[in-house]
SEFITI-313960 format. One record per residue (C-alpha): residue in three letters; x, y, z. Coordinates in steps of 0.05 Angstrom, whole numbers, plus 32768, in hexadecimal, padded with zeros to 4 digits. Layout:
<sefis>
<sefi resn="ALA" c1="X" c2="Y" c3="Z"/>
...
</sefis>
This chain:
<sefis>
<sefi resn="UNK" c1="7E8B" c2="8090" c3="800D"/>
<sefi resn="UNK" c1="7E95" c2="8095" c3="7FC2"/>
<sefi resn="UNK" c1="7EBC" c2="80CF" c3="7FC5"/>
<sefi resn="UNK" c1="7EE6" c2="80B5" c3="7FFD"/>
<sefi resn="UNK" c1="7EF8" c2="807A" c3="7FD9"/>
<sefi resn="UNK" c1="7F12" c2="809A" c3="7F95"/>
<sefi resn="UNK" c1="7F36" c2="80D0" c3="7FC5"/>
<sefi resn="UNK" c1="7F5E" c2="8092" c3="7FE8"/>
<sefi resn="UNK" c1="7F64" c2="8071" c3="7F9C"/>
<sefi resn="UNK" c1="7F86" c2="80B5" c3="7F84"/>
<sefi resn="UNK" c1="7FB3" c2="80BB" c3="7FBB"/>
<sefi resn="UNK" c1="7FD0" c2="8074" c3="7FCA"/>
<sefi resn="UNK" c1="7FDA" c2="8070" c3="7F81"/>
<sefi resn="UNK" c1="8006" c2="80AF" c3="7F7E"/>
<sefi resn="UNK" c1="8026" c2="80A9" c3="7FBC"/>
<sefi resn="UNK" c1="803B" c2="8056" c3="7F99"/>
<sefi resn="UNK" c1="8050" c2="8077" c3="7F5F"/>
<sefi resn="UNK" c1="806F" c2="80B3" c3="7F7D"/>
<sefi resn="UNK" c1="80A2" c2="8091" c3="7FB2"/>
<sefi resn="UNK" c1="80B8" c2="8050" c3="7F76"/>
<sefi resn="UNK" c1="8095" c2="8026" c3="7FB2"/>
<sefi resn="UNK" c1="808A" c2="7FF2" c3="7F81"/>
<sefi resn="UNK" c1="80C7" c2="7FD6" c3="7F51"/>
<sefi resn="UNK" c1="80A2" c2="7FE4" c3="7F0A"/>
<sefi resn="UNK" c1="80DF" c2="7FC9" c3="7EE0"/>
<sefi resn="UNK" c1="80CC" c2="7F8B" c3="7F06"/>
<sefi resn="UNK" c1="808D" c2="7F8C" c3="7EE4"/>
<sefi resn="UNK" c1="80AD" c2="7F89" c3="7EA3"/>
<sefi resn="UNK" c1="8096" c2="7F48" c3="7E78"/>
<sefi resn="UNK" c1="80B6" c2="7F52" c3="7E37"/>
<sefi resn="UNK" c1="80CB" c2="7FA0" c3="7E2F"/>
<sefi resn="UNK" c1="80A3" c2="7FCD" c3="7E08"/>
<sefi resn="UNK" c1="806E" c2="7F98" c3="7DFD"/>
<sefi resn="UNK" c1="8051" c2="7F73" c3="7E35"/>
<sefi resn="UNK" c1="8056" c2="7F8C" c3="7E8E"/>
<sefi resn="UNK" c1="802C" c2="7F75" c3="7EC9"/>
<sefi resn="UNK" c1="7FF9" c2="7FA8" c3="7EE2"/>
<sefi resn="UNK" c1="7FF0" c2="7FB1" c3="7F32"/>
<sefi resn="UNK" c1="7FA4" c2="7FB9" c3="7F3F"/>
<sefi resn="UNK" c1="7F92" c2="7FC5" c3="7F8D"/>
<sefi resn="UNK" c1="7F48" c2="7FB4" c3="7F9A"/>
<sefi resn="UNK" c1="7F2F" c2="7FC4" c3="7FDB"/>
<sefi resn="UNK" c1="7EEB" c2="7FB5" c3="7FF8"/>
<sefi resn="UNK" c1="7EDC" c2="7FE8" c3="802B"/>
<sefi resn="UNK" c1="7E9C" c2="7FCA" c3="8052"/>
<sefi resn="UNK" c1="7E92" c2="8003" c3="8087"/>
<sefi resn="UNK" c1="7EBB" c2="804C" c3="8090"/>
<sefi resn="UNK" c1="7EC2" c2="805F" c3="80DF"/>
<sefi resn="UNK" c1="7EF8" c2="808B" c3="80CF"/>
<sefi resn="UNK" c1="7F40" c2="8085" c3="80BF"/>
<sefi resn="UNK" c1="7F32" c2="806D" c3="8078"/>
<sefi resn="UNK" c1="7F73" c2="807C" c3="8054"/>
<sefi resn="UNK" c1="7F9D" c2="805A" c3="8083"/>
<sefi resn="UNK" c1="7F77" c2="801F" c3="8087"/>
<sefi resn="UNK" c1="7F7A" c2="8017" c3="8042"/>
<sefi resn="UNK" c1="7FC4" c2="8025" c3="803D"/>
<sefi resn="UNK" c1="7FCF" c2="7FEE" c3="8071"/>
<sefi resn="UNK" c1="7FAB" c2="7FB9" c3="804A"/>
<sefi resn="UNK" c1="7FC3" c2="7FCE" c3="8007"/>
<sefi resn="UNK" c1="800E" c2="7FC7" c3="8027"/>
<sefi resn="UNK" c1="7FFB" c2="7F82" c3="8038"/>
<sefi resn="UNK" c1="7FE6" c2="7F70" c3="7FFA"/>
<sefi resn="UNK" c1="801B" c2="7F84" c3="7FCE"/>
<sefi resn="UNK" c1="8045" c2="7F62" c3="7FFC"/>
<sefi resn="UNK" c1="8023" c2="7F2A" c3="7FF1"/>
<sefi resn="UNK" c1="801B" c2="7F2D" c3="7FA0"/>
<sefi resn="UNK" c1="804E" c2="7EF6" c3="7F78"/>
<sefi resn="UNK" c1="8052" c2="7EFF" c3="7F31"/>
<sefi resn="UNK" c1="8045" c2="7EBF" c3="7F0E"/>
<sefi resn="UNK" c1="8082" c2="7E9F" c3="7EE5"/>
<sefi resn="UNK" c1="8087" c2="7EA6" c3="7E95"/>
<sefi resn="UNK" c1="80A6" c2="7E95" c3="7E57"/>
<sefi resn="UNK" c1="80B4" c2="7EBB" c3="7E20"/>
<sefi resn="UNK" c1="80A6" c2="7EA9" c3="7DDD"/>
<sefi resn="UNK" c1="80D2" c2="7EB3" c3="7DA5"/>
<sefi resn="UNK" c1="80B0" c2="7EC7" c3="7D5F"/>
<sefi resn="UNK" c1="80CB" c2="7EBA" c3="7D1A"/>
<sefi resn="UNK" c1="80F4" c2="7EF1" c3="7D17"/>
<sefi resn="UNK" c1="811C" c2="7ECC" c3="7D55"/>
<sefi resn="UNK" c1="8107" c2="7F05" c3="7D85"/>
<sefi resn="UNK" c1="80DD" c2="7F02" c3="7DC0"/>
<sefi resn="UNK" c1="8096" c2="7F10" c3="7DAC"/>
<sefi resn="UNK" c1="806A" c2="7EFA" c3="7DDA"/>
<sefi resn="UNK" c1="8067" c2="7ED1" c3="7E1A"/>
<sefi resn="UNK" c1="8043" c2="7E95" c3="7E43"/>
<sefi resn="UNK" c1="8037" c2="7E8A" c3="7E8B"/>
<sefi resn="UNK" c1="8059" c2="7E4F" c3="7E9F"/>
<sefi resn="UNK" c1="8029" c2="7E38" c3="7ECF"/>
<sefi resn="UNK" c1="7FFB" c2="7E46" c3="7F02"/>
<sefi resn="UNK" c1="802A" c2="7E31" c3="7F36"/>
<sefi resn="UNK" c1="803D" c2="7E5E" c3="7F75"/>
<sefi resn="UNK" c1="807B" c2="7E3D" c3="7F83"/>
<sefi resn="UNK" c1="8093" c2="7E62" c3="7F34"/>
<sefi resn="UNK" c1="8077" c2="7EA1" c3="7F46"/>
<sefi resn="UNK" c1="80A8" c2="7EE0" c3="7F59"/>
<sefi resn="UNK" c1="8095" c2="7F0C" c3="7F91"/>
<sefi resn="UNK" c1="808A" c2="7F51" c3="7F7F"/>
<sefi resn="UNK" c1="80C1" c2="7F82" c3="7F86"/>
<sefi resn="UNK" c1="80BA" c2="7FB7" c3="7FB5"/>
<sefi resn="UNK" c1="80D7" c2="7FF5" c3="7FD3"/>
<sefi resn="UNK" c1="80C4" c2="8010" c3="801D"/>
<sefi resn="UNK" c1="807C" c2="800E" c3="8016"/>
<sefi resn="UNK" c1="8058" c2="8050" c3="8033"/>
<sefi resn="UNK" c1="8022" c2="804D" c3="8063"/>
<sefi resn="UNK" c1="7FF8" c2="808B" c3="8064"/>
<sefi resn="UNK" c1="7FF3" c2="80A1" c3="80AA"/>
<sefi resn="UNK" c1="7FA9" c2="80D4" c3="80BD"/>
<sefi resn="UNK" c1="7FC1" c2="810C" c3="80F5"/>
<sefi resn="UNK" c1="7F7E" c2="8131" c3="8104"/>
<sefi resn="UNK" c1="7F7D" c2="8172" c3="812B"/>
<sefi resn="UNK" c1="7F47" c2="817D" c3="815D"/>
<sefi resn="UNK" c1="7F48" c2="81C1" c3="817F"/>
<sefi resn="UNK" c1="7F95" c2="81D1" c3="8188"/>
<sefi resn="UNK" c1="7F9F" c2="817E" c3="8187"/>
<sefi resn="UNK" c1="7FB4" c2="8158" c3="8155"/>
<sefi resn="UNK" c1="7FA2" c2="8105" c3="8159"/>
<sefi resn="UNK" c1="7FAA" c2="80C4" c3="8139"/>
<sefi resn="UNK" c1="7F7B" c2="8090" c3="8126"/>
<sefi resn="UNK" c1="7F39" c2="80B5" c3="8128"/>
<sefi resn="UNK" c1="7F00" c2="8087" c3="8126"/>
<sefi resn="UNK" c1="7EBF" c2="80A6" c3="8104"/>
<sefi resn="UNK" c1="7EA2" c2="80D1" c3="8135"/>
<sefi resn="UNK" c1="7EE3" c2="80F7" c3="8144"/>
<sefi resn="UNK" c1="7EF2" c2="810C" c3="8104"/>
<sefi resn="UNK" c1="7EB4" c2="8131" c3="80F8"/>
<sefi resn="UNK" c1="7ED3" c2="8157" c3="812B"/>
<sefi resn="UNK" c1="7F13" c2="816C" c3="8110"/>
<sefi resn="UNK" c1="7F1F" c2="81B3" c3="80EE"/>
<sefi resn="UNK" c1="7F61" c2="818F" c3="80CA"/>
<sefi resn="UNK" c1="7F84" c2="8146" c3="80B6"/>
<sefi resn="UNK" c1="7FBF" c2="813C" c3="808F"/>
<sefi resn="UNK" c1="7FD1" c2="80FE" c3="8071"/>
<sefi resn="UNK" c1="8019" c2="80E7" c3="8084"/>
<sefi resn="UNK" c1="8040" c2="80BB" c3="8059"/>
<sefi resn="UNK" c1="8074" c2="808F" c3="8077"/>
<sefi resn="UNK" c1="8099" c2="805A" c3="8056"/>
<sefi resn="UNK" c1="80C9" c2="8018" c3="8078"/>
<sefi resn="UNK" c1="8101" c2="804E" c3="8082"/>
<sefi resn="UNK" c1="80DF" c2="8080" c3="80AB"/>
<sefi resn="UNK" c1="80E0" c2="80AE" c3="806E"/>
<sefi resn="UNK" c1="80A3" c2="80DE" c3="8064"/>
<sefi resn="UNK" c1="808A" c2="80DA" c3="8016"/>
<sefi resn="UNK" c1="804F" c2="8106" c3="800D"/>
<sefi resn="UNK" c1="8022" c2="8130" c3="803D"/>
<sefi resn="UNK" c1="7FD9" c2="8140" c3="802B"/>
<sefi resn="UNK" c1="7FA3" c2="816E" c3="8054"/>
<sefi resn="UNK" c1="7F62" c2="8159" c3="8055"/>
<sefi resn="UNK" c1="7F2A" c2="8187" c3="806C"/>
<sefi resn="UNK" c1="7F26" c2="81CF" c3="8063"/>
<sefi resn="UNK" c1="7F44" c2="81E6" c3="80A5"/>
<sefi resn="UNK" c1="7F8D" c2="820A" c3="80AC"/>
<sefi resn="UNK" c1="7FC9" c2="81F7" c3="80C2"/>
<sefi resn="UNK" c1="800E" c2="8212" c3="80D8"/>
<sefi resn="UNK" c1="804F" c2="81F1" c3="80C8"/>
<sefi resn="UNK" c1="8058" c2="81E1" c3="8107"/>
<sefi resn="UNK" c1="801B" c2="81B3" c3="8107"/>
<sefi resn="UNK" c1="8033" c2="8199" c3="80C4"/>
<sefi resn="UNK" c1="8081" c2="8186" c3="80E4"/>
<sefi resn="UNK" c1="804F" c2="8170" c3="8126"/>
<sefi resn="UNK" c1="8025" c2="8142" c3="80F6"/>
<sefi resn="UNK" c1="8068" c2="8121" c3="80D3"/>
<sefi resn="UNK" c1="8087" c2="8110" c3="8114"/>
<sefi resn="UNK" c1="8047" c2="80F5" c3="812C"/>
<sefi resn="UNK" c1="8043" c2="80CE" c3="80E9"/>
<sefi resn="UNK" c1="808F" c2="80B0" c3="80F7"/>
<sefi resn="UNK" c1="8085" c2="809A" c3="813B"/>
<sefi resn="UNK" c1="8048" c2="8079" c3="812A"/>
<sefi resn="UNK" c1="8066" c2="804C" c3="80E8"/>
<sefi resn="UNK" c1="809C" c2="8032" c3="8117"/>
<sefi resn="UNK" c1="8067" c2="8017" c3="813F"/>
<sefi resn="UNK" c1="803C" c2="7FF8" c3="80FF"/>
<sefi resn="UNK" c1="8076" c2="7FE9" c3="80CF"/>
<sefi resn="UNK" c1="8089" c2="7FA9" c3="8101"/>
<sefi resn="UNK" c1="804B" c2="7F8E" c3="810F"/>
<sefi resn="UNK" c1="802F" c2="7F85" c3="80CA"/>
<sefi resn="UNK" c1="807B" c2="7F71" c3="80B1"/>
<sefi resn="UNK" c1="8070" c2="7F37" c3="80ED"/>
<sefi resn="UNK" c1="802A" c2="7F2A" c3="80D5"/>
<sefi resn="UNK" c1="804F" c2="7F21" c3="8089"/>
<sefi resn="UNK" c1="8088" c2="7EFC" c3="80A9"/>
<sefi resn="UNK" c1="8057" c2="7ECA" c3="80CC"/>
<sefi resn="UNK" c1="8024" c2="7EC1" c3="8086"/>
<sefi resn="UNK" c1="8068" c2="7EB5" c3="8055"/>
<sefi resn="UNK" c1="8081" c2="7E79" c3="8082"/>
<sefi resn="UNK" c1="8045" c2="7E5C" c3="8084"/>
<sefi resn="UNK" c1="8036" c2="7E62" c3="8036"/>
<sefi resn="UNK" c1="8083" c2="7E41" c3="8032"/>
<sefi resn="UNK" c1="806D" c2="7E07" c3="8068"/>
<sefi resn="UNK" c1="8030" c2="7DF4" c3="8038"/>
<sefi resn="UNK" c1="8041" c2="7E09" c3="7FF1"/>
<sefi resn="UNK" c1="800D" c2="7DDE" c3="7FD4"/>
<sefi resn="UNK" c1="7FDC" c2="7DFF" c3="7FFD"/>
<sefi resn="UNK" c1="7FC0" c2="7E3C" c3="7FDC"/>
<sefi resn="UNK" c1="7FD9" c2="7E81" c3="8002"/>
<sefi resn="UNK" c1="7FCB" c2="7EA0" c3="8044"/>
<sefi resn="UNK" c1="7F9E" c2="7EEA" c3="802B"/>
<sefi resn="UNK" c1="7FA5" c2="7F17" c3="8064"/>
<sefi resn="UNK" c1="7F5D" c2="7F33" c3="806F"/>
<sefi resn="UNK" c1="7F5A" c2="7F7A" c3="809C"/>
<sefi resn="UNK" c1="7F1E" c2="7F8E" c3="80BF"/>
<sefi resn="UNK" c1="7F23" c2="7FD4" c3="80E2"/>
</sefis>
């Protein structure tokens, strides 16, 4: 499980950094001094299967759910900026985090001469091959990664992709609904601390 875990760490956190998903100028605080720092945690309670996507899927929701809180820079006595104070604790001050077509990493498993989605557990002790399909919001493919020791043709690899693709157009809407549905209702109550999606798979 350990090893799975810092596998799905070291590719979400290229794949982030690799396709700009996330805005880092937005991070910015006072340039060349002080930035925000995105930290994912994820608490992964059971594995039956499929665990990089899973934890793509929740990590999308959360960063589409992270605000930045408000601040005010602080002048020193040279007259320039040098340091900074949060101006309160108060969500209704707080940016959201700026963000650019999110990937999902998508698992297509061969079994035989078949290749699959969504294997639970038992199925992918089973497969000779996966790759690892990333997708962002535009139907664009950022990164592709084979897991497991078994071969595969480039045929299965352009297979795989447009597995991938058909299967974000089907995801991509339903948690953008889900975040659709959680925002209005954190604007309906804003003194009412935030909805936190929580996924189970």
């Amino acid at each position: 499980m350990q090893e799975s875990c810092y596998m799905v760490s070291e590719y979400l956190q290229g794949i982030y950094y690799g396709s700009n998903a996330i805005d880092l100028k937005s991070l910015n605080i006072l340039h060349g001094r002080f930035c925000w720092i995105v930290h994912i945690d994820l608490l992964i309670l059971q594995d039956d299967g499929n665990l990089i996507d899973i934890s793509s899927i929740a990590s999308y929701c959360a960063l589409h759910g992270t605000k930045l809180p408000g601040v005010e820079l602080i002048e020193g006595e040279s007259g320039e900026y040098e340091d900074f104070e949060l101006l309160s604790g108060d969500l209704a001050e707080a940016t959201v985090l700026q963000l650019h077509h999110v990937p999902l990493c998508i698992s297509v498993s061969k079994i035989g001469s078949a290749l699959i989605l969504d294997c639970n557990g038992v199925e992918e002790n089973c497969t000779s091959m996966s790759l690892v399909v990333s997708v962002d919001e535009v139907s664009l493919c950022c990164g592709v990664k084979k897991l497991r020791g078994g071969m595969c043709n480039t045929s299965e690899i352009d297979q795989a992709m447009t597995l991938a693709v058909a299967a974000s157009l089907d995801i991509f809407p339903k948690l953008q609904h889900i975040l659709h549905i959680t925002n209005e209702e954190d604007r309906q109550y804003p003194d009412v601390p935030p909805t936190r999606l929580g996924l189970l798979a």
